[in-house]
C-alpha positions as CSV (number, residue, x, y, z in Angstrom):
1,X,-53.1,-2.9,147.7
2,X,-53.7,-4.3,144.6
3,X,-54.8,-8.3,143.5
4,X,-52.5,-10.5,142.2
5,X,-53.4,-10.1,138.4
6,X,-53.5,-6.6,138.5
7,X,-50.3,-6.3,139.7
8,X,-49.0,-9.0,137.4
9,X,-50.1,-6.9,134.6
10,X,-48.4,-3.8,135.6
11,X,-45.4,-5.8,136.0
12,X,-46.0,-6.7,132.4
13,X,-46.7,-3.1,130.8
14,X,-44.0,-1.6,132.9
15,X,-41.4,-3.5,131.1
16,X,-42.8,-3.1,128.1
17,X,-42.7,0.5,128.6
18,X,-39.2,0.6,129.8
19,X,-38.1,-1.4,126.9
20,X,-40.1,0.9,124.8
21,X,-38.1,4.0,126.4
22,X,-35.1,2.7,126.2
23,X,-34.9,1.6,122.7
24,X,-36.3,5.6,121.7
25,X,-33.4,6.8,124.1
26,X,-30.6,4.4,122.5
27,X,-31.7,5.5,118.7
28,X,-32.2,9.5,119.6
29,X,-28.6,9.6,121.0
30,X,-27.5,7.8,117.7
31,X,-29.3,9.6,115.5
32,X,-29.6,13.1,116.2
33,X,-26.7,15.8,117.4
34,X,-26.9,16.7,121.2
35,X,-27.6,20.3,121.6
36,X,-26.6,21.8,124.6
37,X,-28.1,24.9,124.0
38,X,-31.7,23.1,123.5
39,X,-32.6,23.4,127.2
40,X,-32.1,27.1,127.3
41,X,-35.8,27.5,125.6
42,X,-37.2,25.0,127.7
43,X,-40.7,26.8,129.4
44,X,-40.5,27.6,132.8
45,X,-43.4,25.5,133.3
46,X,-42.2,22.2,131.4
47,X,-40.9,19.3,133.7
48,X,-37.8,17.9,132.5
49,X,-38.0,14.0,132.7
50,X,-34.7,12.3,132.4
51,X,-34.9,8.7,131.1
52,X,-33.7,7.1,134.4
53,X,-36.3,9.4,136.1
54,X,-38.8,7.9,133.8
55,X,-37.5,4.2,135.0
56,X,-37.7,5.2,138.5
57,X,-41.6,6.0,138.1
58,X,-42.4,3.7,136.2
59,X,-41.0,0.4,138.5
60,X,-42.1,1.9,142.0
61,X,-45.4,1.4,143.4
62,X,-44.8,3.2,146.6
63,X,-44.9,6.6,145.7
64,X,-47.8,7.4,148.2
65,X,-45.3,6.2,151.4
66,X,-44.0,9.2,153.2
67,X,-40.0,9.7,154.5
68,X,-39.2,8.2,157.9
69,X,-40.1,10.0,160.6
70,X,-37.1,11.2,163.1
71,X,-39.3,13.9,165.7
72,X,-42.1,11.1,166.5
73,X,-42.5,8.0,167.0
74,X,-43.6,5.4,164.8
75,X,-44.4,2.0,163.6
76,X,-45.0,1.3,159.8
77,X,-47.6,-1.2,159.2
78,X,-48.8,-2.7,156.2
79,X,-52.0,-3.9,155.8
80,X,-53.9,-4.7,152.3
81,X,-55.3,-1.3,151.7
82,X,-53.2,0.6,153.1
83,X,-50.0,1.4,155.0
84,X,-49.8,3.1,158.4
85,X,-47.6,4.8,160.6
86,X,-48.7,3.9,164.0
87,X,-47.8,6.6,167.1
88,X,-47.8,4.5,170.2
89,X,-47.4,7.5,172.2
90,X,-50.4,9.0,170.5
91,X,-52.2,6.1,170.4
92,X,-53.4,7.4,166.9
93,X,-51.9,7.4,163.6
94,X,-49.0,9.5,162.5
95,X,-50.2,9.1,158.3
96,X,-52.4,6.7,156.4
97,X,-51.0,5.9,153.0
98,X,-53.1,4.4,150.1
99,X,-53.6,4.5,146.4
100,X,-57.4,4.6,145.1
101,X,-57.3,2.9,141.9
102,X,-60.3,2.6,139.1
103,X,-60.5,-0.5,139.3
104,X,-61.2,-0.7,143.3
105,X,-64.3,0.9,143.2
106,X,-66.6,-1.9,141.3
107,X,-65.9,-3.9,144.7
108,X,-69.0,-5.1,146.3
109,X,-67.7,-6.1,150.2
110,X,-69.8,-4.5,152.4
111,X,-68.9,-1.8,155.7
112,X,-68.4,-3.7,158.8
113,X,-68.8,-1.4,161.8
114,X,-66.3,-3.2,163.6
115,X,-64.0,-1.2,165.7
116,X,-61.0,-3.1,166.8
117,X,-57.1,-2.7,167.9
118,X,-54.5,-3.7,165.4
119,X,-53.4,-6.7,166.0
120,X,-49.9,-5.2,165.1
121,X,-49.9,-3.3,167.6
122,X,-49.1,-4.2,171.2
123,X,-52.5,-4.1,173.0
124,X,-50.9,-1.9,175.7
125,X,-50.1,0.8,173.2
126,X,-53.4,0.7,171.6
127,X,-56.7,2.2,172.0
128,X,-60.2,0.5,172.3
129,X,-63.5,1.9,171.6
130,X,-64.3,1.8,175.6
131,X,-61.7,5.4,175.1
132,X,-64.5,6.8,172.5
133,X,-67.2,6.2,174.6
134,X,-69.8,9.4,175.5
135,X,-66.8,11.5,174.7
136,X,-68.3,13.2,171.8
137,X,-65.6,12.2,169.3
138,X,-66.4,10.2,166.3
139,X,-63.7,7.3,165.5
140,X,-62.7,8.9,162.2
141,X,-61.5,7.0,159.5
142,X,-58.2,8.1,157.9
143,X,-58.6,5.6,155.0
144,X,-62.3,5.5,154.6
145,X,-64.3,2.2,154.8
146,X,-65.9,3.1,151.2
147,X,-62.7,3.0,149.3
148,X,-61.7,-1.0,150.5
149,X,-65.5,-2.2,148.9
150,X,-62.6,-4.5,146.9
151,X,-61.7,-7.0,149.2
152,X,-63.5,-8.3,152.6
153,X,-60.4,-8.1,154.5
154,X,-59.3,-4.3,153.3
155,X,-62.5,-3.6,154.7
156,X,-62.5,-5.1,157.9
157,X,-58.8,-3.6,158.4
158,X,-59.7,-0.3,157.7
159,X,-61.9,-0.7,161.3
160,X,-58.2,-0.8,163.2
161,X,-57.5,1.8,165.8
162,X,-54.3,2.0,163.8
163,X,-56.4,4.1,161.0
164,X,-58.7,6.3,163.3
165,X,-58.5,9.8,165.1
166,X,-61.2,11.0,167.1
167,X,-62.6,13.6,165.0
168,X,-65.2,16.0,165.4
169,X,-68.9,14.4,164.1
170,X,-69.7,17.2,162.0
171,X,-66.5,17.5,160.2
172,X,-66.5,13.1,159.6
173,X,-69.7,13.8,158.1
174,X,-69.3,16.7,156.4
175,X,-66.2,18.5,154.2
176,X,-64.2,15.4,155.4
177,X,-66.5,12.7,153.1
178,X,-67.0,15.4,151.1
179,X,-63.3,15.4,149.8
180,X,-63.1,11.7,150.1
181,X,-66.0,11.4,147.8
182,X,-63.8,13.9,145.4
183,X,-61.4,11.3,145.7
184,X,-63.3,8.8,144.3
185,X,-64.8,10.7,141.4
186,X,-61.3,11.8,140.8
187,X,-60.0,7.8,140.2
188,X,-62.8,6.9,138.3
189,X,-61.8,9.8,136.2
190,X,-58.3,10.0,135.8
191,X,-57.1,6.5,137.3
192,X,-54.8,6.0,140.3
193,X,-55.0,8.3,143.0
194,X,-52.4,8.6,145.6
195,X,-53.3,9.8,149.1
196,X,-51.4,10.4,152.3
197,X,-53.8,11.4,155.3
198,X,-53.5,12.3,159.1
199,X,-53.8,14.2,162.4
200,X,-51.8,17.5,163.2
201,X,-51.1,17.5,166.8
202,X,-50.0,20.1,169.2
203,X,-48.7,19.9,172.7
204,X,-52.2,21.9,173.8
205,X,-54.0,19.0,172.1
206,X,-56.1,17.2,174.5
207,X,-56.4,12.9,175.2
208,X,-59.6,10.9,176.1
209,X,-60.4,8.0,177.5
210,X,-58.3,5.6,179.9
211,X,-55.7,5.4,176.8
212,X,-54.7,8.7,176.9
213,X,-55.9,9.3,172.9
214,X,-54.8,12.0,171.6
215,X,-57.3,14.4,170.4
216,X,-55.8,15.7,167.2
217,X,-55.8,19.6,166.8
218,X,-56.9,19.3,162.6
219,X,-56.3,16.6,159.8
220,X,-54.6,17.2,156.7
221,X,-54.9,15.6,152.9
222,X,-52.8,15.4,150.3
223,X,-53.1,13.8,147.3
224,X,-50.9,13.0,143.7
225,X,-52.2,12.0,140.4
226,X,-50.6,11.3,137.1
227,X,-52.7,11.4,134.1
228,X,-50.4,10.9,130.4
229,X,-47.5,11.6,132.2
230,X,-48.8,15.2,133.6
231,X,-47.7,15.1,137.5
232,X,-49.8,17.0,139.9
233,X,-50.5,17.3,143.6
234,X,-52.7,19.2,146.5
235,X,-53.1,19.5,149.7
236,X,-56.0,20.1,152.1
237,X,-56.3,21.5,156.3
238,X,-59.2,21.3,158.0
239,X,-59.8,22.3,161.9
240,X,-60.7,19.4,164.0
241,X,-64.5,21.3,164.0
242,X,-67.2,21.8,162.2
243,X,-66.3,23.5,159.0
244,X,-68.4,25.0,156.6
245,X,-66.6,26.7,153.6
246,X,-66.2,24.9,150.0
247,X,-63.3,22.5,149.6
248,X,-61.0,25.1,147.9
249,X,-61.2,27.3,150.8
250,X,-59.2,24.7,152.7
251,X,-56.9,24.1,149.9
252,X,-52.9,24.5,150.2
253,X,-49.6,23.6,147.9
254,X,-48.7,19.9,149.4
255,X,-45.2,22.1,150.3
256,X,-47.4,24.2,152.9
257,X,-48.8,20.9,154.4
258,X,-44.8,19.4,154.8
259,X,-43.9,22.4,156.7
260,X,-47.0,22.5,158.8
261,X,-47.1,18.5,159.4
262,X,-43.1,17.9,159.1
263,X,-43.9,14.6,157.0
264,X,-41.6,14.5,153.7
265,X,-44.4,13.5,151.0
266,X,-44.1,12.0,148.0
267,X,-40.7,11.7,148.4
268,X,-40.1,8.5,146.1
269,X,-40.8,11.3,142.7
270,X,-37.3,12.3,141.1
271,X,-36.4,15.6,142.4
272,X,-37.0,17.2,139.3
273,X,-41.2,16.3,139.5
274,X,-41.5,16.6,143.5
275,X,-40.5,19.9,143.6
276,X,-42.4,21.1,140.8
277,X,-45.7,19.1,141.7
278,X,-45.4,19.8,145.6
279,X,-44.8,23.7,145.0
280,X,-48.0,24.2,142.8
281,X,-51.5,24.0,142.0
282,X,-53.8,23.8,139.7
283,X,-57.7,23.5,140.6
284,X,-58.6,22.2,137.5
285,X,-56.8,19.1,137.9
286,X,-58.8,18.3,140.8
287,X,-62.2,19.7,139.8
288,X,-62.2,22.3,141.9
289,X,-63.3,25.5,141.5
């Protein structure tokens, strides 16, 4: 998702940084008596970071990926600004996986318009834009066409069926951009933002067009950001309809949204952080109000 030279340099800083760690780790275990007593006055609210948790963070750069899927199927594809999990059955996908980044949004490639299968995907288990037509349904991006401006082909990639849902027109234009305009407020603010996005589907939900799409019953958000080490995490449901209530009304513990989607989020955090991060939140972090 990233260029070459930005990924080059946070190979660089991440070994610095582990170096860093481990040479503070190696002298506070020489130096100082262990206490086992010390993490009985620990605040409830303090997450305890483990120096092998801290390596595990700091050396994986797909935290925003999702568990494997065992009750639906799917097809992981990677593209270059994003991943998805394609649901031939659904003909839509299962999640859309990305991380926004600071840096992405001074890109200058312009929005295509260009709706096309993934070439991915077996054609026979796609869906073409002939399945859209006078249906009602907007082709709803999952990762949105305004956050690949930083490369010509992650924009013309985020216009594969393998990233769109039909989705109701006034909820694509509405609280839906409105939270993915959040988004990018929130990465030029605090840096990388990691997002996982997708359909919730029902047997009751209905299909269109000669593909059989599935028409998916609401969409769901989440989203993780770290900012000086400080690990937090939402989640957002919306109908598949127009909705009209401020972003916060719609907001929900990224635990809630596992146990309404089934999809293991953010699963790649050490246990210690998931829980923690997945079980709470915090408006503030996300300027909400």
């Amino acid at each position: 998702m990233m260029n070459s030279k930005f990924k080059s340099w946070k190979i660089a800083i991440t070994l610095m940084l582990m170096g860093f760690i481990l040479v503070i780790c190696l002298a506070s275990q020489c130096c100082i008596p262990q206490d086992k007593d010390n993490s009985e006055n620990l605040s409830n609210d303090t997450i305890e970071i483990s120096f092998n948790d801290t390596i595990e963070i700091l050396s994986d750069e797909n935290i925003e990926i999702p568990s494997k899927l065992t009750d639906r199927e799917e097809q992981i594809i990677i593209h270059l600004g994003y991943t998805t999990s394609y649901n031939a059955e659904w003909k839509i996908p299962n999640w859309v996986a990305y991380v926004l980044t600071k840096q992405e949004l001074s890109g200058k490639a312009k929005r295509k318009d260009k709706f096309m299968p993934d070439p991915q995907v077996i054609y026979e288990m796609s869906t073409t834009t002939k399945d859209y037509s006078k249906t009602g349904w907007h082709r709803g991006h999952m990762a949105p066409a305004a956050d690949m401006t930083w490369s010509e082909q992650a924009m013309a990639e985020s216009f594969y069926f393998s990233n769109i849902c039909p989705q109701n027109g006034s909820l694509n234009t509405g609280i839906w951009k409105t939270l993915e305009n959040l988004v990018r407020e929130l990465a030029m603010e605090k840096g990388n933002i990691y997002i996982v996005c997708g359909p919730i589907v029902s047997k009751q939900s209905q299909t269109i067009g000669k593909n059989k799409v599935i028409v998916p019953d609401a969409f769901f958000k989440v989203l993780l950001q770290n900012v000086n080490g400080n690990w937090s995490a939402i989640g957002f449901i919306f109908a598949n309809q127009k909705e009209r209530e401020s972003l916060s009304t719609y907001a929900k513990s990224v635990k809630e949204v596992q146990t309404i989607t089934n999809i293991d989020f953010f699963s790649a955090l050490p246990d210690s952080i998931e829980e923690k991060v997945e079980s709470q939140i915090d408006f503030t972090k996300w300027n909400l109000k």
